[in-house]
Residue frames as qw, qx, qy, qz and C-alpha x, y, z in Angstrom:
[[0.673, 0.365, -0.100, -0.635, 87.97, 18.24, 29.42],
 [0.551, -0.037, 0.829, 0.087, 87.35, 14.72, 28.09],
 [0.276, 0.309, -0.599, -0.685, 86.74, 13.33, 24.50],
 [0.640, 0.285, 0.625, -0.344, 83.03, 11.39, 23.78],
 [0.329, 0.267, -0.471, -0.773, 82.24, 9.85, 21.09],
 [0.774, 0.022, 0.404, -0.487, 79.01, 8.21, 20.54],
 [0.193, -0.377, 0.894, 0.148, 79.01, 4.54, 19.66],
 [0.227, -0.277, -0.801, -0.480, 75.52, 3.44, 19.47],
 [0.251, 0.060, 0.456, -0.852, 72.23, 4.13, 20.47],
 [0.243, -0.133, -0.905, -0.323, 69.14, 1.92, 20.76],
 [0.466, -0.308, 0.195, -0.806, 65.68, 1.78, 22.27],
 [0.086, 0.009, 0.971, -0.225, 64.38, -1.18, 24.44],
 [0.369, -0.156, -0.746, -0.533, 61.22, -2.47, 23.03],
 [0.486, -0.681, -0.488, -0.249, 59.69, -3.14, 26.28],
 [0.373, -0.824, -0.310, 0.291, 59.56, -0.34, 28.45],
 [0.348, 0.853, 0.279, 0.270, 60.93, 1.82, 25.93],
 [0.601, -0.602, 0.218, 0.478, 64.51, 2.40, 27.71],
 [0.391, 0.916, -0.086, -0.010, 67.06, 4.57, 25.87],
 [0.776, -0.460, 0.208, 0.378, 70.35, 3.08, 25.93],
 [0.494, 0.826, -0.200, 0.184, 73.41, 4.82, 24.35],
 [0.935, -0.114, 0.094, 0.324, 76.91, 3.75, 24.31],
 [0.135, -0.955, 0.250, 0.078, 80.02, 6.35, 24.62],
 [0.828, 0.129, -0.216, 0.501, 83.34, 5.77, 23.93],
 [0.361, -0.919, -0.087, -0.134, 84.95, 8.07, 27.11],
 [0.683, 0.070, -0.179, 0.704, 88.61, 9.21, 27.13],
 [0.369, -0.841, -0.082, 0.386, 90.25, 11.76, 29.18],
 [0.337, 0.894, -0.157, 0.249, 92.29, 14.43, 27.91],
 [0.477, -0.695, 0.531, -0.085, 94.57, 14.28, 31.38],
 [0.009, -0.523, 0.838, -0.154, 95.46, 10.49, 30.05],
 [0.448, -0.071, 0.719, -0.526, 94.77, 7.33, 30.98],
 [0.282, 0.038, 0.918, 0.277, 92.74, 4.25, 30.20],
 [0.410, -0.101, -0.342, -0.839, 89.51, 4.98, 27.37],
 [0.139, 0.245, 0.889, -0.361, 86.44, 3.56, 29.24],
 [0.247, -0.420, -0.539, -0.687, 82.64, 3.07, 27.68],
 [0.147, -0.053, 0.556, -0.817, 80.66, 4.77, 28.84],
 [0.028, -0.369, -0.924, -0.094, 76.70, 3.37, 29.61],
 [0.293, 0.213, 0.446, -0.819, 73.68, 5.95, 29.81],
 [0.174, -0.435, -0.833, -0.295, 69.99, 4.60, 30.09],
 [0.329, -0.004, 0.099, -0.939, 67.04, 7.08, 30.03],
 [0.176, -0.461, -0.869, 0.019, 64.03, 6.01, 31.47],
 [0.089, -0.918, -0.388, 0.006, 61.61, 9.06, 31.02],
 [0.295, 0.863, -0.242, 0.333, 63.69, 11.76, 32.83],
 [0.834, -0.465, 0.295, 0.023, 65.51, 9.47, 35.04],
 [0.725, 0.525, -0.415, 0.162, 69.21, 8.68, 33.69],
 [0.828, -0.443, 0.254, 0.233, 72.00, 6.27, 34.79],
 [0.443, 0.714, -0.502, 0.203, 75.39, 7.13, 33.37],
 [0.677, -0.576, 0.405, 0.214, 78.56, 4.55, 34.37],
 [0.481, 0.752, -0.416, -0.172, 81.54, 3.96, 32.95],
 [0.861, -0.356, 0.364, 0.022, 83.37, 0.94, 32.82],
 [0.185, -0.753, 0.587, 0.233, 86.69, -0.29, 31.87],
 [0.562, 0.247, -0.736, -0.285, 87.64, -2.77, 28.59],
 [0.202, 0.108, -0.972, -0.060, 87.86, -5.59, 30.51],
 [0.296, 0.284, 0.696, -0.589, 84.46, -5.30, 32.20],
 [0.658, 0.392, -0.014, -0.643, 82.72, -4.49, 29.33],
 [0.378, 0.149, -0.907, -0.110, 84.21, -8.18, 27.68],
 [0.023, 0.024, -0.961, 0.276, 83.13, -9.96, 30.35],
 [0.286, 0.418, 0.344, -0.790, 80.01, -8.11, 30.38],
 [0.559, 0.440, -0.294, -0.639, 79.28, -8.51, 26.87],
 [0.208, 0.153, -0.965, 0.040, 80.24, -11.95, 27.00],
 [0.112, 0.200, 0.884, -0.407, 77.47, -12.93, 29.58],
 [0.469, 0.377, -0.113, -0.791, 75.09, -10.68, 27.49],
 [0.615, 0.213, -0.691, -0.315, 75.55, -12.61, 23.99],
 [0.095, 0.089, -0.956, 0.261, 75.40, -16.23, 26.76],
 [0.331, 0.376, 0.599, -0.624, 72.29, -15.30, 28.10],
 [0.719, 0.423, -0.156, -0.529, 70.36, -14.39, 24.44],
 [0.351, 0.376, -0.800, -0.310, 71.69, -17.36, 22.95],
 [0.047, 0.191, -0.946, 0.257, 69.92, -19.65, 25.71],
 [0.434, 0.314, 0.218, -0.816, 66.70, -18.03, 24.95],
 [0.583, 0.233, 0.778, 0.013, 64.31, -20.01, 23.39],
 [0.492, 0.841, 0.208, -0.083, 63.97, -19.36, 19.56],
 [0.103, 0.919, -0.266, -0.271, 67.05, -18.31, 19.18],
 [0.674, 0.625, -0.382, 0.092, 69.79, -19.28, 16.47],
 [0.904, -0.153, 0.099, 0.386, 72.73, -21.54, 17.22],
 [0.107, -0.868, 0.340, 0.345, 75.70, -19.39, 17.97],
 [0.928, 0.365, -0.030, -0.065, 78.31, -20.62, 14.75]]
């Protein structure tokens, strides 16, 4: 059995994606990994990925909005 706990959960404005964020430890051990599931109708992707992917990942996230036009100067 593993331990979830939920982290956040948002809805994508266009095209109305469900995205919810897990925090996803094992009972057996081992490293905690987040987990990702997006619902799209009744269609779901669940992965799980490991701290450092989700940095690097979130990193290129926050890079990319910031280069968007309109948007605030990171400070």
């Amino acid at each position: 059995m593993s331990q979830i706990t939920p982290l956040d959960r948002f809805r994508v404005p266009l095209g109305g994606q469900e995205i919810e964020l897990q925090q996803h430890v094992h009972d057996a051990g081992g490293m905690s990994l987040l987990r990702t599931r997006i619902r799209e109708g009744s269609r779901f992707t669940i992965f799980d990925i490991d701290p450092q992917t989700a940095e690097h990942w979130g990193q290129a996230l926050l890079q990319w909005a910031r280069e968007q036009p309109g948007q605030p100067e990171a400070s």
